[in-house]
C-alpha positions as CSV (number, residue, x, y, z in Angstrom):
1,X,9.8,-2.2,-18.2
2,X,6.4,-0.4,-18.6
3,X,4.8,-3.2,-19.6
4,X,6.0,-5.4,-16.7
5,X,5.5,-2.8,-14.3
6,X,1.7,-2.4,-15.6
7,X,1.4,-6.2,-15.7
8,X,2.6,-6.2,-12.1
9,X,0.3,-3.5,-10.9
10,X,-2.4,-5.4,-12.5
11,X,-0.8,-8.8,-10.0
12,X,-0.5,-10.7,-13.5
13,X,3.0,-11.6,-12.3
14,X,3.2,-14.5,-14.8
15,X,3.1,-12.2,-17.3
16,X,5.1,-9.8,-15.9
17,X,8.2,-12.6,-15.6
18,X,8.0,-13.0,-19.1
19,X,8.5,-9.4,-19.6
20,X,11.7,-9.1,-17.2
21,X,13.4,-12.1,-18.8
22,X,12.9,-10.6,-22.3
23,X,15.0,-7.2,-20.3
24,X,17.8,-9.4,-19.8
25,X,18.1,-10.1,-23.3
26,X,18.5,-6.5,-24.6
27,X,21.8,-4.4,-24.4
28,X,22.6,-2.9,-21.0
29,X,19.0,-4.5,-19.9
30,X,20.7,-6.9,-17.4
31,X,20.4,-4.7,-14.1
32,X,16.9,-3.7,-15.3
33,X,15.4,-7.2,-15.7
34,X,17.7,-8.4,-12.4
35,X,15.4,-5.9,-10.3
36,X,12.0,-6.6,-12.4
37,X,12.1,-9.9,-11.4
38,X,12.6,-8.7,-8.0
39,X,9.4,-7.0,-8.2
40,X,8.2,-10.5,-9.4
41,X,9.1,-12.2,-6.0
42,X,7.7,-9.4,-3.7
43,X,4.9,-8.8,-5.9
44,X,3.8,-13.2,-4.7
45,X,5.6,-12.6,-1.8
46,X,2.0,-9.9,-1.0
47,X,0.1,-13.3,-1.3
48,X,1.7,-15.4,1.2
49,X,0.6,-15.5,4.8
50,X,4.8,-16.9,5.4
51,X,6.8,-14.3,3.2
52,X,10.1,-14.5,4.5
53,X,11.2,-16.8,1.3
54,X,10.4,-14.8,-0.9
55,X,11.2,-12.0,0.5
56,X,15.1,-13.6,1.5
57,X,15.0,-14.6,-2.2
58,X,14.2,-11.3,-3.3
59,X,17.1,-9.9,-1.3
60,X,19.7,-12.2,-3.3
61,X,17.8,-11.0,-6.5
62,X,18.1,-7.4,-5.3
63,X,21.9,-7.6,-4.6
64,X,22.3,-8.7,-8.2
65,X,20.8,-5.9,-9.5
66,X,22.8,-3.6,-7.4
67,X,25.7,-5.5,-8.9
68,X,24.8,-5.0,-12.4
69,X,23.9,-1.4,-11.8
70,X,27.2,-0.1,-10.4
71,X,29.2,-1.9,-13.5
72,X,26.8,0.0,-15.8
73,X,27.4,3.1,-13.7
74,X,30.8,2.7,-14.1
75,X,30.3,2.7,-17.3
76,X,27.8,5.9,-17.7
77,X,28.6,7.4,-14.7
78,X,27.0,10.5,-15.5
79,X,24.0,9.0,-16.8
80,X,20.9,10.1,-14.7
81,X,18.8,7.0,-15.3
82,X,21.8,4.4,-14.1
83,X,21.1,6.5,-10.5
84,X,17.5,6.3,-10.5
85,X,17.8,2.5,-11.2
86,X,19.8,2.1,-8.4
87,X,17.7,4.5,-6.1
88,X,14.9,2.2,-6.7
89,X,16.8,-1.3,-6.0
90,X,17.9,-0.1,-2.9
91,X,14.3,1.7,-1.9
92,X,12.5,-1.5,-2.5
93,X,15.4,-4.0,-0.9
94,X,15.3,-1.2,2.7
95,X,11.3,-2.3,2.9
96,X,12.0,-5.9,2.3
97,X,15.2,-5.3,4.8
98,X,12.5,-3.8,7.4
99,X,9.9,-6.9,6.7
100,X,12.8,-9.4,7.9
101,X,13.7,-6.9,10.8
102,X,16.7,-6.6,9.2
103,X,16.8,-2.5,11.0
104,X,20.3,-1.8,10.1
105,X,20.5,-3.1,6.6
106,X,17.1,-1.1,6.0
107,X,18.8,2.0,7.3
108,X,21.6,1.6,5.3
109,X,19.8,0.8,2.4
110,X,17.3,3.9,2.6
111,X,20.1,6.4,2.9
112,X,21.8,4.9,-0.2
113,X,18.1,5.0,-1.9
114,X,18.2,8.8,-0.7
115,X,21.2,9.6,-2.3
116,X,21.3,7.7,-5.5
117,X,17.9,10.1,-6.2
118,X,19.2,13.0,-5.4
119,X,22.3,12.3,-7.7
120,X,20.0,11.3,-10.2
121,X,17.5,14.9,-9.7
122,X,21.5,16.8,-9.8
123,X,22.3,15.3,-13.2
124,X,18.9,15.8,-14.9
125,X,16.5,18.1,-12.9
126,X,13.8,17.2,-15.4
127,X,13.8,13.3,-14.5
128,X,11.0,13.4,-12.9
129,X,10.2,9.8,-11.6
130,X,13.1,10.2,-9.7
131,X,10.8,12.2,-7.3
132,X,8.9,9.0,-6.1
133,X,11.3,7.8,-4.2
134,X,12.4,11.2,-2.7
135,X,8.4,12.2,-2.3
136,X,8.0,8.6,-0.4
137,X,11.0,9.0,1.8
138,X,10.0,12.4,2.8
139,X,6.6,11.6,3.5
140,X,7.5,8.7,5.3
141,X,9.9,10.0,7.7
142,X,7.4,13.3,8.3
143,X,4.9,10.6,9.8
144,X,7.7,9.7,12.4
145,X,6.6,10.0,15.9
146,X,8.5,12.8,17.1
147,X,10.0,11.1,19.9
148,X,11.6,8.6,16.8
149,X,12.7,11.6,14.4
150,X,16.4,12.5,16.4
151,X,16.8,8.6,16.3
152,X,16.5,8.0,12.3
153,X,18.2,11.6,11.9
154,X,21.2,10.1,13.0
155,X,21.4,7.3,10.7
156,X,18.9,8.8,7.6
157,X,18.7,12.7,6.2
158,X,16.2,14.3,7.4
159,X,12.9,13.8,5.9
160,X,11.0,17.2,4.6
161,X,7.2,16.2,5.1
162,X,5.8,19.5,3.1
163,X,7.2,18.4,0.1
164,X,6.4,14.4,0.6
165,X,2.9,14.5,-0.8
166,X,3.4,16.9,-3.8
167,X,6.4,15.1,-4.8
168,X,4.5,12.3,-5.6
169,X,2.2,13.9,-7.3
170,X,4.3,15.4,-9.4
171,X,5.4,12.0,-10.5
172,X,1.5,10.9,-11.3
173,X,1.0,13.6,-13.3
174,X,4.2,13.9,-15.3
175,X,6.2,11.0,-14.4
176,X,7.1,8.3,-17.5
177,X,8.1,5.2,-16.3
178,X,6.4,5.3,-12.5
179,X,3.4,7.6,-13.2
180,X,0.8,5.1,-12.5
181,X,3.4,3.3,-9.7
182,X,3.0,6.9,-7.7
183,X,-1.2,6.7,-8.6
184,X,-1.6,3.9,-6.7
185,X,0.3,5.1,-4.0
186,X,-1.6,7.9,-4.0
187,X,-4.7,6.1,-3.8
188,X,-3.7,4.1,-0.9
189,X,-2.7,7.5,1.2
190,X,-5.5,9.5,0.4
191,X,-7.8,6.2,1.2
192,X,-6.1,5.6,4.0
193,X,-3.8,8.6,6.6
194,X,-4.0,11.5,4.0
195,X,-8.2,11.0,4.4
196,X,-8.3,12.9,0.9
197,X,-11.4,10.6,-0.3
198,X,-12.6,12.9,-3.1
199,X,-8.9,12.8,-4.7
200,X,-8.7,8.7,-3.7
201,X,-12.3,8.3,-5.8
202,X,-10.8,10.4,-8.3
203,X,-8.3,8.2,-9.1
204,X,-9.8,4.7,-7.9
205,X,-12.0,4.9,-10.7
206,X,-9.0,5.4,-13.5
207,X,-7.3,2.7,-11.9
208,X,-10.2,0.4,-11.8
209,X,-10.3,0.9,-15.5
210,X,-7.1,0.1,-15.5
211,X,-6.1,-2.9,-13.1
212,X,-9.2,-4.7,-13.1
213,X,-7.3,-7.8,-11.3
214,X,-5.7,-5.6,-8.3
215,X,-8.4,-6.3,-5.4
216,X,-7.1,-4.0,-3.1
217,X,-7.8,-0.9,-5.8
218,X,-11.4,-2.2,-5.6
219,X,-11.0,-2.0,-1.5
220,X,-9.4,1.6,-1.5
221,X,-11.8,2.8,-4.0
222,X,-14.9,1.3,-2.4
223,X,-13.5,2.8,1.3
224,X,-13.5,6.3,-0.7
225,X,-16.7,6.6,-1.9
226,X,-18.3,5.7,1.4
227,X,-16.6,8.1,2.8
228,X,-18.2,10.6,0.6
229,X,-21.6,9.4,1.3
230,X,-21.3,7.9,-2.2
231,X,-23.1,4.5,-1.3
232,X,-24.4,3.5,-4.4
233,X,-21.0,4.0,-5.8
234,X,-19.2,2.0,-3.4
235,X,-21.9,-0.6,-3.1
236,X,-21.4,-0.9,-7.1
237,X,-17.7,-1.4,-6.5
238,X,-18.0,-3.9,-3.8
239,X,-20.3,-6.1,-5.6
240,X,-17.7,-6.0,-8.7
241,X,-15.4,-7.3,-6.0
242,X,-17.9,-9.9,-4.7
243,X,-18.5,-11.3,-8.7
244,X,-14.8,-11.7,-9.2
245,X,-14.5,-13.8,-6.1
246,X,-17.4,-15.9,-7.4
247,X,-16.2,-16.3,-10.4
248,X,-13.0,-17.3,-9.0
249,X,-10.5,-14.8,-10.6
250,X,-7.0,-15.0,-9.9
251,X,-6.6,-13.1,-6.4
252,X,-9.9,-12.7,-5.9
253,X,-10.1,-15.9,-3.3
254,X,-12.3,-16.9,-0.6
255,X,-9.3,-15.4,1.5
256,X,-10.6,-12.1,0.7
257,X,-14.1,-12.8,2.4
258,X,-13.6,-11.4,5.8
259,X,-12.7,-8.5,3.9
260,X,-15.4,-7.6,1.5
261,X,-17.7,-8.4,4.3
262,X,-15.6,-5.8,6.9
263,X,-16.1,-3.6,3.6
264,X,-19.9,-4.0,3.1
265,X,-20.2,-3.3,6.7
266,X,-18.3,-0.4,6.8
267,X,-20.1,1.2,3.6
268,X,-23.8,0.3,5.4
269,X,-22.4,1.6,8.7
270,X,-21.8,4.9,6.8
271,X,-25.4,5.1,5.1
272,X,-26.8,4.6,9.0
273,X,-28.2,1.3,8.5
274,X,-27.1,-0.3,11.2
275,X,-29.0,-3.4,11.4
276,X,-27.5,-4.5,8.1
277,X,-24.1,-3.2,8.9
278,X,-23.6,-5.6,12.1
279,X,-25.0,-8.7,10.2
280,X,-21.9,-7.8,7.0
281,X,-19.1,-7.2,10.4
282,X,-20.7,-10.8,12.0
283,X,-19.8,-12.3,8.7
284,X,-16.2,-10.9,9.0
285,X,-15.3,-12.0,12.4
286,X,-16.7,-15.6,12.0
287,X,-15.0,-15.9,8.4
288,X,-11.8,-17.9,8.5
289,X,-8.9,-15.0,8.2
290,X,-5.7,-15.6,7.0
291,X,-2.9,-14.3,9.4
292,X,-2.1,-11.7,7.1
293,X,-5.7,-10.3,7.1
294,X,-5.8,-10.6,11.2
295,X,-6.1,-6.4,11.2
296,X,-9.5,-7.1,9.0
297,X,-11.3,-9.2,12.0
298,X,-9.6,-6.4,14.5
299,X,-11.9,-3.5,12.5
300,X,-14.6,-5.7,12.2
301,X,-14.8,-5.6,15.9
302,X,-14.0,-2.3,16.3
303,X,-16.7,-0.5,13.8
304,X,-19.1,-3.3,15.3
305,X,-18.4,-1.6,18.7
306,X,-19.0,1.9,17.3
307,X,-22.3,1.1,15.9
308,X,-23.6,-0.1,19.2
309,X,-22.3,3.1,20.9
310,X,-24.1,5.1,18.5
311,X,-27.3,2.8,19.7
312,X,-26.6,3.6,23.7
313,X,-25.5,0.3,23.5
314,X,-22.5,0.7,25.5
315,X,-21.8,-3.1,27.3
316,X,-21.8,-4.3,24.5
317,X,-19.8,-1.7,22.7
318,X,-17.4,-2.2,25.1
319,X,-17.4,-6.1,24.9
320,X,-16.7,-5.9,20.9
321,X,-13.9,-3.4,21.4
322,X,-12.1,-5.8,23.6
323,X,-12.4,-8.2,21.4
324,X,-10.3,-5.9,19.0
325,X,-7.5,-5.6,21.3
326,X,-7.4,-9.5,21.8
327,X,-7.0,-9.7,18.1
328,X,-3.0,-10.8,17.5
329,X,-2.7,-7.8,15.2
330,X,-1.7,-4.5,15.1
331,X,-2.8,-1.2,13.7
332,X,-5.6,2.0,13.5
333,X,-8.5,-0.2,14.6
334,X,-6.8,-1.0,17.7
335,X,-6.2,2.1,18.8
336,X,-9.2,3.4,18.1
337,X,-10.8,0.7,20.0
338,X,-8.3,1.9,22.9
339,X,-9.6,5.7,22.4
340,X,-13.5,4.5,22.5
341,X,-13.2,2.2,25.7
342,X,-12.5,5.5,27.2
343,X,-15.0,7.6,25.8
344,X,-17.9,6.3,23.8
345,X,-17.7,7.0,19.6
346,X,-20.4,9.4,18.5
347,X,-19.9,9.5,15.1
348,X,-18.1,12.3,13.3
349,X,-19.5,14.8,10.3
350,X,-18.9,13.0,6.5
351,X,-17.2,15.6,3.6
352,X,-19.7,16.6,1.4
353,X,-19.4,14.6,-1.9
């Protein structure tokens, strides 16, 4: 299972199939492979602009391993590992549940994922991967709008975001079979809402090391160091990204072009050359975008429009922020182009690195 879920990580799904069909082969490895291949199908399902087969196929595949969980916990039924198992099929089958807009089945299926880690944290308080899922869900619910939270609360426990963050990185630090599942989850939340960029750097560059095939590691990390006024780190990692594209490696297609080029405008917006950052955000919004990559075109616009505010070039700020909001996509970049029609972006003050 390690090695499929580091084959995964690294998107060699191939691989990893080979891996979760030799599970099924080994005693009392049937629910185990049944939800690795699962991870399979949503794993190519991240690739597809139409997911909803693979997604719909991955519910039928996650049903079975439900199946063959419960008969081995009726089996071990005070075996701490069965729970976590079935925490985990029923976490991953309430986001797939949520893609389809499936609400109630992804309710459902969340407070079962809930529960099935708590029972497995009450049988062996030292299993500590089981805190992934419990650090995700209370992370997750903490980021609730408040006028949502007495909504879920009647359907869901309630979420505890001061322990959602730590949680997880409990499980990166000590955690056996999801340690570097939690890293790159961590990497994506520092990156991204947790704005933690020295910690996402940190541990961009393991992963990196590690996943060399994962593209989006490459973005996160990249975003990071920019952040940090790091340029001629993140300019080193996005041109690592732009040779894998030319040289054609697997996931690393032309599809990704309006991204690196978002990416290389971003990191020269950063460094305050301007001139050079417009010409990389030009690329992006002329680049052909597939529809699951609209939200890249919508920040393209969007940082475009910030750098001509910062040059008292507010018409045409103004012009390339409503081009954002006419982008059929949502996300931060529209709102922020929302916040800076109504007052004009002046930058903001960079962590020191």
């Amino acid at each position: 299972m390690l090695r499929a879920a580091d084959l995964i990580l690294n998107l060699d799904v191939d691989a990893a199939e080979t891996e979760c069909q030799a599970l099924l082969t080994l005693s009392q490895g049937e629910a185990a492979g049944k939800f690795c291949l699962g991870l399979v199908t949503l794993t190519r399902a991240e690739d597809k602009d139409d997911p909803n087969p693979d997604l719909d196929r991955f519910l039928a595949q996650a049903a079975d391993a439900v199946a063959a969980a419960e008969t081995l916990e009726r089996s071990q039924p005070t075996d701490a590992e069965v729970k976590l198992l079935l925490g985990l099929v029923h976490g991953s089958k309430a986001l797939a549940d949520g893609a389809r807009k499936n609400y109630l089945a992804a309710f459902q299926s969340l407070r079962e994922a809930h529960r099935r880690f708590q029972e497995a944290l009450q049988l062996d308080p030292k299993l500590v991967d089981a805190y992934y899922g419990v650090g995700l869900y209370n992370f997750s619910l903490g980021r609730l709008p408040a006028l949502l939270k007495p909504l879920v609360t009647i359907v869901l426990p309630r979420g505890d975001p001061a322990h959602g963050l730590p949680e997880l990185e409990r499980v990166a630090e000590q955690g056996t079979s999801l340690k570097m599942t939690a890293r790159v989850a961590l990497l994506r939340l520092y990156a991204g809402p947790e704005e933690k960029y020295a910690e996402a750097l940190r541990l961009g560059r393991d992963l990196l090391q590690r996943y060399p095939g994962n593209p989006d590691l490459y973005f996160a990390t990249a975003h990071a160091a920019s952040e940090l006024g790091r340029t001629g780190e993140a300019l080193e990692i996005a041109r690592r990204l732009s040779r894998n594209m030319a040289e054609g490696r697997p996931h690393f297609t032309p599809e990704l072009s309006a991204r690196y080029n978002q990416l290389m405008g971003k990191i020269y917006m950063d460094y305050g050359e301007y001139a050079t950052a417009l010409t990389f955000f030009q690329r992006a919004v002329q680049a052909p975008t597939p529809v699951r990559y609209r939200w890249v075109t919508a920040w393209a616009w969007t940082r475009s429009g910030m750098v001509h505010d910062l040059q008292g070039d507010r018409e045409e700020a103004v012009r390339r922020y409503r081009k954002a909001l006419a982008v059929a996509a949502e996300g931060i970049a529209k709102d922020l182009a929302r916040r800076y029609l109504e007052t004009p972006y002046r930058g903001h003050a960079r962590p020191a690195s």
